[in-house]
C-alpha positions in Angstrom: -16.8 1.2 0.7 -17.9 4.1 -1.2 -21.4 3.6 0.4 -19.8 4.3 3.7 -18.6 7.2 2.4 -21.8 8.5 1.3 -23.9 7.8 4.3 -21.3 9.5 6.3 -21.9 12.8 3.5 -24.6 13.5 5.4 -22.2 15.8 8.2 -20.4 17.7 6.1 -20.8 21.4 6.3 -21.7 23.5 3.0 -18.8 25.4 1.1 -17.3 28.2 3.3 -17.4 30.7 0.2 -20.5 30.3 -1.5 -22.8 28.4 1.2 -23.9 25.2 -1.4 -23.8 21.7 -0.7 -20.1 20.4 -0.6 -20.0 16.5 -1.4 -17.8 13.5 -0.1 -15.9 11.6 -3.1 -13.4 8.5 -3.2 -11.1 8.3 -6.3 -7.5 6.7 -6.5 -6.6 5.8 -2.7 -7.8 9.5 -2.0 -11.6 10.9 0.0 -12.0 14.7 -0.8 -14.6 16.9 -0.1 -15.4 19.6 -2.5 -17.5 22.6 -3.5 -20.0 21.4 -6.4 -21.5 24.5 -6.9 -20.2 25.5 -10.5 -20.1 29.3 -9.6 -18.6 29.2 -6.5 -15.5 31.3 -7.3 -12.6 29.6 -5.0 -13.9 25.8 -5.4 -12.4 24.8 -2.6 -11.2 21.3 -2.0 -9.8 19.1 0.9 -7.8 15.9 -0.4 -6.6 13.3 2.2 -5.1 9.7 1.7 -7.5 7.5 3.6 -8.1 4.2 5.2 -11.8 4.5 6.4 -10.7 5.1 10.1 -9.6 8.8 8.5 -12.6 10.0 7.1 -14.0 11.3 10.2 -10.3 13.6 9.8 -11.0 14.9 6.3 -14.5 15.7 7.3 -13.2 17.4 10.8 -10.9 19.6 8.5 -13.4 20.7 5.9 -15.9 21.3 8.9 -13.9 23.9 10.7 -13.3 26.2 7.6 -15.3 29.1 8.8 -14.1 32.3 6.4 
């Protein structure tokens, strides 16, 4: 499952705030995407409760963030 996860990294925009690569994760019934740049000063994150069908939602949400 996590595989999945990964391969579908591969669309997700970089952070909004500092431009570096944001990366898919899967921990405790939960997929988030966050920042993993350790200077980025607002570290964003976007947390969803998931069954796979939702990814493609948590991925839409981080990919809209344009500030």
């Amino acid at each position: 499952m996590i595989g999945k996860f990964r391969e579908k990294g591969a669309d997700i925009k970089p952070c909004p705030f500092c431009g570096q690569q944001a990366k898919l994760n899967y921990t405790l019934g939960k997929a988030y995407i966050e920042c993993v740049n350790p200077d980025c000063e607002i570290a964003p994150s976007t947390w969803l409760r998931v069954n796979e069908d939702k990814i493609s939602k948590l991925m839409a949400v981080w990919n809209k963030r344009n500030y």
